[in-house]
C-alpha positions, 0 to 999 in steps of 0.5 A: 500500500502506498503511503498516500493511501494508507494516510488516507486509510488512517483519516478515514479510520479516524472519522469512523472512530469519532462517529462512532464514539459520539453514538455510543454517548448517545446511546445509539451505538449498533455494534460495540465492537466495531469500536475495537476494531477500528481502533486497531486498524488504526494502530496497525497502520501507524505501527507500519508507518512507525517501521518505515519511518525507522527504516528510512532514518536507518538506512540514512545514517 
């Protein structure tokens, strides 16, 4: 996946977290654990960002 598509992803994922969180103050929340997974999603892809980030400055040293 290309950086610009998985910044992309990572914005989406966010949106999707936020409305999600504001329905379960509401009350209105279906799927509870859709919280969870969105929130993982989110982590996997800035662990992936993180290692290449890692790598770049490595291999530059």
């Amino acid at each position: 996946m290309k950086p610009e598509d998985r910044a992309k992803l990572l914005n989406d994922l966010r949106n999707e977290l936020l409305k999600l969180q504001t329905q379960k103050e509401r009350g209105t929340l279906e799927n509870p654990g859709r919280v969870r997974t969105v929130r993982r999603a989110i982590a996997r892809i800035l662990t992936i960002m993180n290692e290449e980030a890692r790598r770049s400055v490595k291999a530059g040293e």
